[in-house]
N, C-alpha and C positions, 0 to 999 in steps of 0.2 A: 239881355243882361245889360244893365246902367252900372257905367265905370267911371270915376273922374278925369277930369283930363293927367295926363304924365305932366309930372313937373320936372323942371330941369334944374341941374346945380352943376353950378362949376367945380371942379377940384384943384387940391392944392397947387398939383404939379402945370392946371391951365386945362386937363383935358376937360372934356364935356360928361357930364353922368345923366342918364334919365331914370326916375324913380317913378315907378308906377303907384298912385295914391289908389289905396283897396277902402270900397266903403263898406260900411258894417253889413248889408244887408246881404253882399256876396260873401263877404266872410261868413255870416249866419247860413247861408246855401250850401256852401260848402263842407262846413261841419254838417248839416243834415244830410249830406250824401254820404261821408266819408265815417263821421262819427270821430275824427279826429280833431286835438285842440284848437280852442280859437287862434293861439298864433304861430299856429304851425299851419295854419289855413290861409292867415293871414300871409308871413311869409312864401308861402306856396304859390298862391297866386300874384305877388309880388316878382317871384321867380319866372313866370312864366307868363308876366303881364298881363294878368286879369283874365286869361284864357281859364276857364273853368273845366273842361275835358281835360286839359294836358297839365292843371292843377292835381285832379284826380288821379290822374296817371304816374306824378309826381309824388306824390303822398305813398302812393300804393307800394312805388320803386322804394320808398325808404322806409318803409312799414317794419321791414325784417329787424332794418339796424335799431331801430328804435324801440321794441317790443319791453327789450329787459326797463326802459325808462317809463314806462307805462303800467312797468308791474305795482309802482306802489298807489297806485289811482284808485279810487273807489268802484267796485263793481259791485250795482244791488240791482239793475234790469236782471233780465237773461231770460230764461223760461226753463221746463221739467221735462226731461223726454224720459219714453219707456218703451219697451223691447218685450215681447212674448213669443219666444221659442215658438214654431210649429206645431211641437207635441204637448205645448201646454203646462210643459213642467220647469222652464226655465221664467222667468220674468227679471227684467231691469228698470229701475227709475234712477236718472242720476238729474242732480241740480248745477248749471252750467249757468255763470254771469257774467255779464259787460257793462259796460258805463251806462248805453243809452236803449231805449227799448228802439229806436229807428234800427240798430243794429242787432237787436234779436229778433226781428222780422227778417231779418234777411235770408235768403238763401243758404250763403256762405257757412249763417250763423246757425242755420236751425240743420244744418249738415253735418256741422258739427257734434251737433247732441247726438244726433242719430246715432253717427260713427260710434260715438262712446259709450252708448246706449249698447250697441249690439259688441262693440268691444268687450266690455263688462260682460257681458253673459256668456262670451268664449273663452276669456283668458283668466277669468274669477280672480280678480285681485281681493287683496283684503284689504285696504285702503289707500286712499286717494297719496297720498304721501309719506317720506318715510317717518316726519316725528308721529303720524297718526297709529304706526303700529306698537301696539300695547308691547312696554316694556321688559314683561316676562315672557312674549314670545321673543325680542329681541336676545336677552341673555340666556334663554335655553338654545337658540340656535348657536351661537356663539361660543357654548359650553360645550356643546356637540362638536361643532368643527377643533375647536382646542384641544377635544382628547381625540379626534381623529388625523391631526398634524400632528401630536405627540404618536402617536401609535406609528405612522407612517417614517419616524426614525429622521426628519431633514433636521436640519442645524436649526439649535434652538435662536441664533440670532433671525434667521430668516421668517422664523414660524409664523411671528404677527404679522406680517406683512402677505403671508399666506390667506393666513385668516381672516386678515381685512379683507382677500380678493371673493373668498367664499360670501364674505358676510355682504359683497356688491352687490354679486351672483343671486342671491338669495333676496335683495330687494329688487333687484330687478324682474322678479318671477312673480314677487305679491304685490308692488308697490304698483297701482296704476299709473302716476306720472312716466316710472323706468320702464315700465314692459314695453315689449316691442309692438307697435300696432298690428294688429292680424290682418288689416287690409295691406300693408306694407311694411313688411319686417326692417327694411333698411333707416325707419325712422322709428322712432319712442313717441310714444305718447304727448310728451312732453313738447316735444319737438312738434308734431302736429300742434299743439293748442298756440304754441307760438307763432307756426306759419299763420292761422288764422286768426292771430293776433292780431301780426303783421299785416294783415291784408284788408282789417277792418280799420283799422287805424287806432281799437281799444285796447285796455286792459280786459284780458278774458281769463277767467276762471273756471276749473271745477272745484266744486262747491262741498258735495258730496255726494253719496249711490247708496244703494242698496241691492243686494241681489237674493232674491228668491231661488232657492229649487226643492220641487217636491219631495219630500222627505225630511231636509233637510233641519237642524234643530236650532 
């Protein structure tokens, strides 16, 4: 790896600073590995003077904190995984995207799909998120729990607050981002797409699914 030399600058108070100058070509490496921005690449290796392993290391550490700012980034890579039950009567396809396709080759990334892939066909959501569920199943559920807190006799000041917690309950049962992962109930789904957000250095999406099962209309 070709690095410039460090330059030095004095500062105000008299001490001494050294700034490591990154050239573009390591900054272009390092997004190819990490799949994170040019200048948070840039800075990285800046932080850790041009070392490119413990850039990587560095980016990966702060992957977590950074997910949510990554959300509004464009994701049109990713790839389509799919899932077929053993007995042949289950099937899943879901559409899973990241910024760059270096990052849907990964491991990381194509583990991801799986998971969700075989999630989807245990825990059957009915969509990826909660504005995705159609409206009229929202207010008949809601109509339901209202004359069931009414019937149940609690103060009517408390009642909505009731019913909000039913109406959480109840996306968290159909909505795939809130369900609990079946490979690990102590995280949501959600929670997983961010860890491997975080660990790719992308914005990562699901996209959408669809789930088959024999019979079914």
């Amino acid at each position: 790896m070709q690095r410039e030399a460090a330059v030095f600058t004095g500062s105000i108070d008299g001490a001494v600073n050294m700034t490591t100058t990154i050239n573009a070509k390591d900054v272009s490496q390092l997004r190819g590995r990490t799949g994170a921005g040019m200048m948070d690449c840039k800075k990285a290796l800046q932080e850790t003077g041009g070392d490119m392993d413990k850039a990587v290391d560095l980016l990966r550490k702060k992957g977590i904190a950074k997910a949510e700012k990554r959300a509004g980034r464009s994701a049109q890579e990713g790839a389509i995984g799919s899932y077929l039950h053993f007995n042949n009567k289950v099937a899943v396809l879901v559409e899973v995207n990241c910024e760059t396709d270096f990052v849907a080759r990964t491991d990381d990334f194509q583990g991801l799909v799986k998971d969700l892939a075989l999630h989807i066909a245990s825990a059957k959501p009915v969509a990826v998120n909660e504005e995705e569920v159609p409206a009229d199943v929202i207010e008949r559920e809601r109509t339901i729990f209202e004359a069931q807190v009414a019937e149940s006799g609690k103060p009517e000041q408390v009642r909505g607050k009731i019913v909000d917690g039913k109406m959480k309950k109840f996306f968290q049962e159909i909505v795939l981002l809130d369900q609990a992962f079946v490979k690990d109930d102590k995280k949501s789904i959600r929670d997983l797409v961010k860890e491997v957000s975080g660990k790719l250095g992308e914005n990562v999406v699901v996209r959408r699914f669809v789930r088959y099962e024999l019979g079914e209309e």
